[in-house]
Structure formats: structure tokens, C-alpha cells
DOBA-814780 format. One record per atom (N, C-alpha, C): residue number from 1; residue in one letter; atom name; x, y, z. Coordinates in steps of 0.05 Angstrom, whole numbers, plus 32768, in hexadecimal, padded with zeros to 4 digits. Each point is the difference from the previous one (the first is absolute). Example, Ala and Ser with C-alpha at 12.3 -4.5 7.8 and 13.67 -1.06 7.14 Angstrom:
REM DOBA-814780
R   seq   type   atom     xx     yy     zz
R     1      a      N   8108   7F8E   809C
R     1      a     CA   7FEE   8018   8000
R     1      a      C   8012   8018   8000
R     2      s      N   7FF9   8015   7FF2
R     2      s     CA   8010   8018   8001
R     2      s      C   7FF1   8016   800E
REM end
This chain:
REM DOBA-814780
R   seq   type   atom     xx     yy     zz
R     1      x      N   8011   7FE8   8000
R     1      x     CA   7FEF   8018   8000
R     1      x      C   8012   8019   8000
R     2      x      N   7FF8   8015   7FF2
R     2      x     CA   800D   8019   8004
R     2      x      C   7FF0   800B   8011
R     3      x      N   800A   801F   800D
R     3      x     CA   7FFA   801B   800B
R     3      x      C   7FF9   8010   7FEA
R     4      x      N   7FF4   8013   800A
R     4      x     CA   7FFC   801E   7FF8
R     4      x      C   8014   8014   7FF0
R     5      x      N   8017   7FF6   8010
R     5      x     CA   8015   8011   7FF5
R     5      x      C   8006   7FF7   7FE5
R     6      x      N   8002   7FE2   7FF9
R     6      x     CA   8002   7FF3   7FE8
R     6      x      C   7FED   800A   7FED
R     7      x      N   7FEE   7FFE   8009
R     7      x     CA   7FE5   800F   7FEE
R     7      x      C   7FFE   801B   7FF2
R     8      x      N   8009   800D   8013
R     8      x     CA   8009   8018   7FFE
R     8      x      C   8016   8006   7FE4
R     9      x      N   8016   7FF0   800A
R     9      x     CA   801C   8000   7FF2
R     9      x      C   7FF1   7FF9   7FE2
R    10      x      N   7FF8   7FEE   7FFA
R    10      x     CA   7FF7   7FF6   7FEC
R    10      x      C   7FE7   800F   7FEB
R    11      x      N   7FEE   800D   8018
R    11      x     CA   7FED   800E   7FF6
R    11      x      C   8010   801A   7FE8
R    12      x      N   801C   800D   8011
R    12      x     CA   8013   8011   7FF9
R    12      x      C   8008   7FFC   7FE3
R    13      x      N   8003   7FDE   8005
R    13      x     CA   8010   7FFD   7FE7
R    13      x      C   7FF8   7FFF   7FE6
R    14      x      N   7FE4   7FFE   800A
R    14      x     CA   7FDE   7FFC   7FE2
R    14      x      C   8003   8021   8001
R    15      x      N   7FFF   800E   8007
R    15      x     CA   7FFC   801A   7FF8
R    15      x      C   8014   8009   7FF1
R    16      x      N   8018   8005   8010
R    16      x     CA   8013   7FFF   7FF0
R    16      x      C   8003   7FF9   7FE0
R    17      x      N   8004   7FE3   7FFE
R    17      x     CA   7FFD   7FF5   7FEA
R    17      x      C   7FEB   8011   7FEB
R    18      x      N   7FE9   7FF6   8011
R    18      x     CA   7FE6   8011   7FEF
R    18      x      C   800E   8020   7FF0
R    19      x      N   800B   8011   801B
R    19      x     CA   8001   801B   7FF2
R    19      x      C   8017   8002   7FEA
R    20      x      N   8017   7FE8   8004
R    20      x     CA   8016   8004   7FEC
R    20      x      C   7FF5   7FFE   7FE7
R    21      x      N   7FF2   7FE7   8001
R    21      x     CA   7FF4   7FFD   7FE3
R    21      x      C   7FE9   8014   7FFB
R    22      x      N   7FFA   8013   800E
R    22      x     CA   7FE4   800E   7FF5
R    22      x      C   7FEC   8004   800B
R    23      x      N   7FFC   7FE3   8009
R    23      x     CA   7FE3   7FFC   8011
R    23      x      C   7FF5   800B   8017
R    24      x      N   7FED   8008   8004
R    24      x     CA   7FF5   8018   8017
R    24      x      C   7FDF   7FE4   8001
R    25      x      N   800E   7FEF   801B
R    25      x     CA   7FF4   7FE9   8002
R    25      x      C   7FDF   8006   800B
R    26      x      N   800E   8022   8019
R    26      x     CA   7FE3   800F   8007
R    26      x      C   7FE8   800E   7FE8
R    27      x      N   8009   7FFF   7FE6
R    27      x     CA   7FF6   8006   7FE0
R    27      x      C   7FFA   7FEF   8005
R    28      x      N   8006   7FE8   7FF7
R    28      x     CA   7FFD   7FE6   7FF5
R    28      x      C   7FDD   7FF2   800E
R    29      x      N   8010   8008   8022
R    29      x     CA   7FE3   7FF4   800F
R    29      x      C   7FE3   8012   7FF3
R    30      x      N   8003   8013   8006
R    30      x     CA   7FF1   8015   7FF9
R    30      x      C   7FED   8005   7FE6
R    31      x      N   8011   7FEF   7FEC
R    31      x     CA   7FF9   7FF6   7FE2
R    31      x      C   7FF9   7FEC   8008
R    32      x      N   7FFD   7FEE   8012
R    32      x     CA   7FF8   7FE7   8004
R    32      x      C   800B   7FEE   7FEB
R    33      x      N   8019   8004   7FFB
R    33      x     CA   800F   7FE7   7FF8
R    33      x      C   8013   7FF2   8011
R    34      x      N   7FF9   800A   801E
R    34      x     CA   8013   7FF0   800F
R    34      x      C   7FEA   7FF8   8018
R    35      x      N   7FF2   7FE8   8006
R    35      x     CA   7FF6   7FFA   801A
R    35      x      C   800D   800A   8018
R    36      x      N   7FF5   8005   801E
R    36      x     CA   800A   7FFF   8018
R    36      x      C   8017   7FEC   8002
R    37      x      N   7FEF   7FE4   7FF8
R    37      x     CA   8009   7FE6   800C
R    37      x      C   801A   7FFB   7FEA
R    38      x      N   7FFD   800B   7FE5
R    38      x     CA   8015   7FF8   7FF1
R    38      x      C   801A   8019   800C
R    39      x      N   7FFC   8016   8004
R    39      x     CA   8015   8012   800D
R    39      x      C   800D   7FF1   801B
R    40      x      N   7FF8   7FEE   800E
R    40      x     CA   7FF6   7FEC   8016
R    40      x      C   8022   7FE6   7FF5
R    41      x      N   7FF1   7FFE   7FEC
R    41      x     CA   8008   7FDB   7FFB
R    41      x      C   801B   800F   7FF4
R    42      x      N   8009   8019   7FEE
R    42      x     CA   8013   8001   7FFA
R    42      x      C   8019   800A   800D
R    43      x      N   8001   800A   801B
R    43      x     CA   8004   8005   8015
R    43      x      C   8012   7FEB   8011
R    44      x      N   7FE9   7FEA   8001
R    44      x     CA   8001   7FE9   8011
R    44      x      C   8018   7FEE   7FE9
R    45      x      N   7FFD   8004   7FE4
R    45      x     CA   8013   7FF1   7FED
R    45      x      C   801B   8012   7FFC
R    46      x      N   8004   8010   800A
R    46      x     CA   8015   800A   8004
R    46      x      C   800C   7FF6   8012
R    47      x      N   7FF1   7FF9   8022
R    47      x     CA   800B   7FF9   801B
R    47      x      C   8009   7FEC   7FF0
R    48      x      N   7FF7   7FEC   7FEF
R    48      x     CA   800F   7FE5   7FFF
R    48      x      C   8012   8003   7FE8
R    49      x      N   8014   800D   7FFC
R    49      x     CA   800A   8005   7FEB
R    49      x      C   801A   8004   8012
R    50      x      N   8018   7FF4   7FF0
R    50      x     CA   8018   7FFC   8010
R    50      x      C   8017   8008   7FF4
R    51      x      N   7FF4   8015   7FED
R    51      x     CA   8014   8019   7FF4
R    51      x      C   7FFB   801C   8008
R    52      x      N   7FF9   8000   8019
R    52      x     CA   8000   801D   8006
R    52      x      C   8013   8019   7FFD
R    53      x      N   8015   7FF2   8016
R    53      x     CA   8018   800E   7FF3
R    53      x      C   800B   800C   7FE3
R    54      x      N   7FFC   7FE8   7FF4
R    54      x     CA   8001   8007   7FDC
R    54      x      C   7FEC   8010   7FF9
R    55      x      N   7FE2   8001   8014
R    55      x     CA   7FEB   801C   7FF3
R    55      x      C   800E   8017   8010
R    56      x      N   800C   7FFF   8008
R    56      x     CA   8008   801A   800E
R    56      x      C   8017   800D   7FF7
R    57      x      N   800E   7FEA   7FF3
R    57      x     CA   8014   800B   7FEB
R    57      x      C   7FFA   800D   7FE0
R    58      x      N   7FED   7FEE   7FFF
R    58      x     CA   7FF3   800A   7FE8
R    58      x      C   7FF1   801A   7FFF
R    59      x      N   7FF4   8003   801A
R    59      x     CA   7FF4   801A   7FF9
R    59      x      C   8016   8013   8003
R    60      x      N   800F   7FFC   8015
R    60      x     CA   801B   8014   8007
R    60      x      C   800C   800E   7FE4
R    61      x      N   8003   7FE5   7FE8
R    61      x     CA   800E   8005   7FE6
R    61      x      C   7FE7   800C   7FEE
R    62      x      N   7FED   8007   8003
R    62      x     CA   7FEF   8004   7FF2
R    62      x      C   7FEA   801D   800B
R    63      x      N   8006   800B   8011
R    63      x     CA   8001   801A   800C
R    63      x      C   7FEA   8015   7FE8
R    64      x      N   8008   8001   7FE7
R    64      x     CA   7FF3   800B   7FE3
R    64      x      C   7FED   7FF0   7FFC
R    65      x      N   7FF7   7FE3   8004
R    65      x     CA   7FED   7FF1   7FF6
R    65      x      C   800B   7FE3   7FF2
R    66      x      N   7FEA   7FEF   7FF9
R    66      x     CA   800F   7FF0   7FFA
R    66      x      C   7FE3   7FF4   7FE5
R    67      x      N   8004   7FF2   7FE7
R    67      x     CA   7FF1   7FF5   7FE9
R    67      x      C   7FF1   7FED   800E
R    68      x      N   8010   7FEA   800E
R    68      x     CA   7FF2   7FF0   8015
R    68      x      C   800B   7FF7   8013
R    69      x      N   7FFC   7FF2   8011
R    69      x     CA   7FF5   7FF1   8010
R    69      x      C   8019   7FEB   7FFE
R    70      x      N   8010   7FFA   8018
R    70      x     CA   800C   7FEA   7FF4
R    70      x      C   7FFF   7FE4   8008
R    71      x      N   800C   7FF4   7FED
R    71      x     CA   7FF5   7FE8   7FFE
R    71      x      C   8001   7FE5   8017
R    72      x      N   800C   800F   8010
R    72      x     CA   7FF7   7FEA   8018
R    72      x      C   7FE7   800F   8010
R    73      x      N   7FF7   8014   7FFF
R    73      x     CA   7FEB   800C   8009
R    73      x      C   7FE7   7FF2   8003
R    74      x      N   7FF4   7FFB   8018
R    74      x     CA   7FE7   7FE2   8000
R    74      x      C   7FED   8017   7FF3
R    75      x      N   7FFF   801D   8004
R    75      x     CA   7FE0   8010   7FF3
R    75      x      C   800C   800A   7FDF
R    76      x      N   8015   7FEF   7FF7
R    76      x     CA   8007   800F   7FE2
R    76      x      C   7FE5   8000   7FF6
R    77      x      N   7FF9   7FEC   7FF8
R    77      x     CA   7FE8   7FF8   7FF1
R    77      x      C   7FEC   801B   8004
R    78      x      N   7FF9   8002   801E
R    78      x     CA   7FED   8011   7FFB
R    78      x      C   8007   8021   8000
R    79      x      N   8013   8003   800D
R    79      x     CA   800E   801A   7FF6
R    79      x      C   8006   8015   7FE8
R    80      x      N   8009   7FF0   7FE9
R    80      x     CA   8001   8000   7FEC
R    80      x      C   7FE8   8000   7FEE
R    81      x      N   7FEE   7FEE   800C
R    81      x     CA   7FE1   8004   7FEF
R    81      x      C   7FF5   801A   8010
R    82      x      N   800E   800B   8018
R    82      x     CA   7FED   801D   7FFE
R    82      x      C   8006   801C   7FFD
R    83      x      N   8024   7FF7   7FF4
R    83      x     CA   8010   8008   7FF3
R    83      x      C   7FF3   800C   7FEF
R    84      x      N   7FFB   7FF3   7FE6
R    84      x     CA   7FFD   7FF8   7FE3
R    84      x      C   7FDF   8007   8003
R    85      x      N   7FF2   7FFC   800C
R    85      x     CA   7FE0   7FFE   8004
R    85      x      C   7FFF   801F   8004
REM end
């Protein structure tokens, strides 16, 4: 089980991500292309993702933005479709 703080850390790192590439995930809800529960589940698929460090590097190198999402990223998939969407 994780804490809070993990949640937190992770919640950081979906935003993040989200704003390098573009995404304004609070748009996104608001357009209702993003559920509660899916903002929820992508979050939680970050906690289990065991390249953090490497997302933290990546955003570090990527400061201007980034085309996408990289490829060990568990939310590439959906990132990138709301990217592009």
C-alpha cells in the first residue's frame, strides 16, 4: 500500500507531464474528455510505474515541452491522444 505523500508525488508527475506536452488536464475535465475516475486511475498508474526518476529527468530535459510522452510512460497512450485530440 502507498501514503498520501506517494499520491501526491505522482499526482505532480501527471500534471507535469500533462503541461510539457500541452495538456491542461483541468480543460480536458471540463470538456468532459477526461472522467473524475479516469483522472483517478491515471494517477494511481503512475504510483505503479517504476521509472519515476527517469519522469523526472525527462521533464527536467524538457523544460520548453516535449512532441510526446515517453515511451516507458504507463499514460503515453492517453496523453498523446489528448495531445493530438
Amino acid at each position: 500500500m502507498f501514503g498520501f505523500k506517494k499520491l501526491d508525488e505522482h499526482a505532480e508527475l501527471v500534471t507535469r507531464m500533462a503541461d510539457t506536452l500541452g495538456v491542461d488536464l483541468a480543460e480536458e475535465a471540463q470538456r468532459g474528455h477526461m472522467r473524475p475516475e479516469q483522472m483517478r486511475n491515471t494517477v494511481l498508474r503512475c504510483v505503479g510505474c517504476l521509472q519515476a526518476g527517469a519522469c523526472r529527468d525527462f521533464l527536467a530535459e524538457h523544460v520548453d515541452g516535449a512532441d510526446a510522452a515517453p515511451a516507458y510512460c504507463r499514460n503515453k497512450d492517453l496523453l498523446d491522444s489528448l495531445r493530438v485530440g
